[in-house]
ZANUGU-941771 format. One record per residue (C-alpha): residue number from 1; z, x, y. Coordinates in steps of 0.02 Angstrom, whole numbers, plus 50000, padded with zeros to 5 digits. Each point is the difference from the previous one (the first is absolute). Layout:
<nodes>
NODE   resi      up    east   north
NODE    NUM       Z       X       Y
...
</nodes>
This chain:
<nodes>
NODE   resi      up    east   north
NODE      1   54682   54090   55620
NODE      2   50042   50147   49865
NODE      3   49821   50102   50053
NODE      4   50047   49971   50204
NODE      5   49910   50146   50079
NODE      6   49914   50087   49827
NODE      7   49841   50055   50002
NODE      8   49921   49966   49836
NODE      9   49810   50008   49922
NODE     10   49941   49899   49883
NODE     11   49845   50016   49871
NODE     12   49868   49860   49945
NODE     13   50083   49864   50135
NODE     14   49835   49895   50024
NODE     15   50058   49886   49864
NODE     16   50142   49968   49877
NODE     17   50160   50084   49970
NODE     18   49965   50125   50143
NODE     19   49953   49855   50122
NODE     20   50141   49893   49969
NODE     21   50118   50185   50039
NODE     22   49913   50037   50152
NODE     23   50058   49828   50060
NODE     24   50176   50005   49930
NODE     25   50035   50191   50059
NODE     26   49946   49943   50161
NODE     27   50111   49844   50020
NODE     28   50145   50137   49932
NODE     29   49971   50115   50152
NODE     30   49868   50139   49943
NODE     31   49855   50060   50078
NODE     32   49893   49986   49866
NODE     33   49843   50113   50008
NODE     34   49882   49902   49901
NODE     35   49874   50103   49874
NODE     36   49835   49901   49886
NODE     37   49819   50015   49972
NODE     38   49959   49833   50044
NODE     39   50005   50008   50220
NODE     40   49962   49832   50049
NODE     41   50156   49914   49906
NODE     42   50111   50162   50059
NODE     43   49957   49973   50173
NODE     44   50036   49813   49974
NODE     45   50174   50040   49907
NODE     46   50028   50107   50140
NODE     47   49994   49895   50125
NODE     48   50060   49841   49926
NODE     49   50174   50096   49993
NODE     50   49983   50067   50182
NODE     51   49967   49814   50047
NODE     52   50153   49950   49905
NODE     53   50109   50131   50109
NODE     54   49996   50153   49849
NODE     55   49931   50170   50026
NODE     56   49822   50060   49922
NODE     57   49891   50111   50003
NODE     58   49849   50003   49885
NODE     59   49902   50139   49921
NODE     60   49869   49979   49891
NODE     61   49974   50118   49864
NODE     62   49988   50035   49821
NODE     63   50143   50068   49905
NODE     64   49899   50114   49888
NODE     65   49952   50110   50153
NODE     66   50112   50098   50051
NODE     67   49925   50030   50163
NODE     68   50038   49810   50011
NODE     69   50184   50006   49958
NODE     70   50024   50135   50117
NODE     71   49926   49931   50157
NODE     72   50138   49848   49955
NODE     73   50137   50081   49994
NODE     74   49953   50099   50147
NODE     75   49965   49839   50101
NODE     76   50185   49928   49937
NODE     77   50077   50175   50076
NODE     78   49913   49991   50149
NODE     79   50000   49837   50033
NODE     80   50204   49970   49950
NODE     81   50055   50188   50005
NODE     82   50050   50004   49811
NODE     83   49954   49930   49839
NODE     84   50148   49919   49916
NODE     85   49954   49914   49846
NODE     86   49848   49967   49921
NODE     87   49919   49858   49851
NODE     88   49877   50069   49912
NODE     89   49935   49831   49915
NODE     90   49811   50043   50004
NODE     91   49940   49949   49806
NODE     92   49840   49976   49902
NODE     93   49989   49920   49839
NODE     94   49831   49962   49891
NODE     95   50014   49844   49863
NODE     96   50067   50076   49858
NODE     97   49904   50068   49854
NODE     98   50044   50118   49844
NODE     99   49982   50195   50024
NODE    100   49844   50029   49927
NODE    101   49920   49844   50089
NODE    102   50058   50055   50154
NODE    103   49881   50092   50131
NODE    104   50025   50172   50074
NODE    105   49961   49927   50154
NODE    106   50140   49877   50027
NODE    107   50119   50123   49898
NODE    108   49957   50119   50161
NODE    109   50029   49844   50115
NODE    110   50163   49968   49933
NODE    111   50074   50150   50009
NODE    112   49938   50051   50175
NODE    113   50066   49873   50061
NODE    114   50162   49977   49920
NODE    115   50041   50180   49960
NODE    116   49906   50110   50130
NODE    117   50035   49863   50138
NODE    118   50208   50017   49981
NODE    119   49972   50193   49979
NODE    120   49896   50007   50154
NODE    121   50147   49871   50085
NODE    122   50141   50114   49958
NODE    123   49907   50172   50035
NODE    124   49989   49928   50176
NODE    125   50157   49877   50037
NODE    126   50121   50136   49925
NODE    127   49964   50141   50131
NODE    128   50007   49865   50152
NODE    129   50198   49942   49914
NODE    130   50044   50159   50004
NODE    131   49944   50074   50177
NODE    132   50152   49944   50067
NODE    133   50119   50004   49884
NODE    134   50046   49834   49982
NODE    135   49942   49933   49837
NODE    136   49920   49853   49952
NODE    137   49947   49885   49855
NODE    138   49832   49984   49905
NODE    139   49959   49835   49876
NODE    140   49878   50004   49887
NODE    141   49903   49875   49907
NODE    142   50019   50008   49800
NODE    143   49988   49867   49876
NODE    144   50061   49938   49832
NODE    145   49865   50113   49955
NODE    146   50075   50138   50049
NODE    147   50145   49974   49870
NODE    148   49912   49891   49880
NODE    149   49822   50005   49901
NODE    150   49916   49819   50020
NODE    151   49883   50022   49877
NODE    152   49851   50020   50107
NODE    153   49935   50106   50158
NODE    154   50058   50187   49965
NODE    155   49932   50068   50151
NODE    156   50123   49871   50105
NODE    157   50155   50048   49861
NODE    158   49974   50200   50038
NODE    159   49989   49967   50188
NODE    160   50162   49897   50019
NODE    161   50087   50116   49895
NODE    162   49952   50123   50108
NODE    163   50049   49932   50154
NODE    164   50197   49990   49903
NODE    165   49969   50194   49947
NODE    166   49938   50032   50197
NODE    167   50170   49917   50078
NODE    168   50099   50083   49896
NODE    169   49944   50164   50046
NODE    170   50015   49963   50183
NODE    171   50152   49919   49987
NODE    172   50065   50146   49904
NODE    173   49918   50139   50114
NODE    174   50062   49902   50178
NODE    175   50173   49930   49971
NODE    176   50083   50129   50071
NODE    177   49911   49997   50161
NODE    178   50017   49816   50022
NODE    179   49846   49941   49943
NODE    180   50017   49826   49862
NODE    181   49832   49974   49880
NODE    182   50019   49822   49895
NODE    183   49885   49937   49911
NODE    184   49961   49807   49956
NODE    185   49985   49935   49851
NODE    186   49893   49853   50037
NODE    187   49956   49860   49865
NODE    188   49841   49876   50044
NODE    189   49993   49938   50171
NODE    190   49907   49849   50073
NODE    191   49868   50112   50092
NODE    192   49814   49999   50057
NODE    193   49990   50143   49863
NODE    194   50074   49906   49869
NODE    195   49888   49853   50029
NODE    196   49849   50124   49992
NODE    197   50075   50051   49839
NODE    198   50028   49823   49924
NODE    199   49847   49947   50058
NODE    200   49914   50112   49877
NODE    201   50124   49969   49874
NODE    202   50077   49852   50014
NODE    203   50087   50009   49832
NODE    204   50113   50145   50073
NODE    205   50093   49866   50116
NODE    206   50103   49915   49843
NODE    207   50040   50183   49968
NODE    208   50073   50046   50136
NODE    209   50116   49858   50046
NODE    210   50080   49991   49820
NODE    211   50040   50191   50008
NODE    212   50140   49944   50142
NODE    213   50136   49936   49983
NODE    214   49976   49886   50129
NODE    215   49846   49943   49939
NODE    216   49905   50006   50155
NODE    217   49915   50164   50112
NODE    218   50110   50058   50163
NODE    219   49911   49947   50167
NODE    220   49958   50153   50092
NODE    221   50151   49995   50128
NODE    222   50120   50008   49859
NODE    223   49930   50173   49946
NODE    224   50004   50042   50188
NODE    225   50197   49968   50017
NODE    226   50025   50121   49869
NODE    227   49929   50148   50098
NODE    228   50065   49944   50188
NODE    229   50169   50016   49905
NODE    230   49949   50186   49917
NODE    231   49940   50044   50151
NODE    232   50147   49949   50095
NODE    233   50182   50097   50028
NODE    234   50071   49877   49878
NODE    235   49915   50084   49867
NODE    236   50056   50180   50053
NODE    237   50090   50053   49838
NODE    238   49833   49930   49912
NODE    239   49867   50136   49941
NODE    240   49894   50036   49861
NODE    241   50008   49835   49920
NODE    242   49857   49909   49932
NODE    243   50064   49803   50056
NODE    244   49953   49869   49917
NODE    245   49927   49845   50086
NODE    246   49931   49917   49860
NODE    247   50065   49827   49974
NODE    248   50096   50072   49836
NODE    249   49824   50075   49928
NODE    250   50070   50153   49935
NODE    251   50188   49938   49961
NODE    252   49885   49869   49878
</nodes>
């Protein structure tokens, strides 16, 4: 059980990649402190892993307030008496369109909650790591975006780049006090978003599988192994990388 006795929050768990972690950190040993918009499924998630003999606590909330982020990382230090590691998975994508086609309004979108989300993770989870002086690790969620221009969606592009430039910084700014930021480099996943997106455009599917290597998109608990190991002491010589888990997307 590599996260035995952790206390880690995760971002946008109601569904997908950050579901299928919650579950998997839990069976490792974490507390995991569970953070989404969505209450209802939290609360189930939450439960279904207390029922299944993991630790949970859910608190729903919206990564673009602050005041949101705050209260959970408050509840993880009160609740566990530290914050150890944290997944900050919480995502938004809109179909993608060309720049001038796109609207201001899901440009905004996007980068709230992709850019201002981490930032407002970080501002909070970094002061709670280092209150007593023993370190932790962060994960964030990029994409083949972040390293790579698709073609389409610029707002989505900037944001994951961001997110690389943002764990960078951090992991720069914190390694000396103990504190790991990695970020994930995530190609296309099997999620309730990325059926949203396909439903729209359909066409995008084909794209997507041939860019791996593999020729098929990673199930959701294969992007969550990749962060229980970051966030995990068998990562601790492991900061400031951008990791890809991309099926070969960006070696192609």
């Amino acid at each position: 059980m590599t996260l035995h006795g952790k206390t880690i929050m995760i971002t946008g768990c109601s569904s997908g990649i950050g579901a299928a972690a919650a579950r998997l950190f839990a069976a490792e040993g974490a507390n995991v402190v569970l953070m989404a918009r969505r209450e209802e499924r939290l609360r189930g998630l939450a439960e279904e892993i207390s029922k299944s003999g993991g630790t949970a606590v859910a608190v729903p909330g919206d990564v673009v307030r602050e005041d949101d982020v705050a209260h959970t990382v408050t509840t993880a230090v009160e609740r566990f008496g530290r914050l150890d590691g944290a997944f900050n998975n919480a995502g938004w994508a809109s179909v993608g369109r060309l720049l001038h086609e796109t609207d201001p309004a899901d440009f905004d979108r996007v980068m709230d909650v992709n850019v201002r989300g981490v930032w407002n993770c970080l501002r909070r989870q970094i002061p709670a790591m280092l209150a007593d002086g023993l370190g932790g690790s962060i994960v964030n969620t990029s994409s083949v975006a972040g390293v790579q221009a698709p073609g389409s969606g610029a707002p989505y592009v900037a944001a994951k780049h961001a997110v690389l430039g943002l764990t960078r910084a951090a992991a720069a700014e914190y390694g000396e006090r103990g504190i790991r930021v990695n970020a994930l480099v995530v190609g296309s996943v099997r999620t309730e978003l990325m059926e949203e997106v396909l439903d729209k455009a359909p066409e995008l599917e084909n794209r997507f599988v041939d860019r791996s290597i593999q020729k098929r998109m990673a199930a959701p608990n294969e992007i969550a192994e990749a962060a229980a190991w970051l966030c995990s002491g068998r990562a601790s010589f492991v900061t400031g990388t951008a990791m890809a888990v991309d099926g070969g997307w960006t070696a192609a």
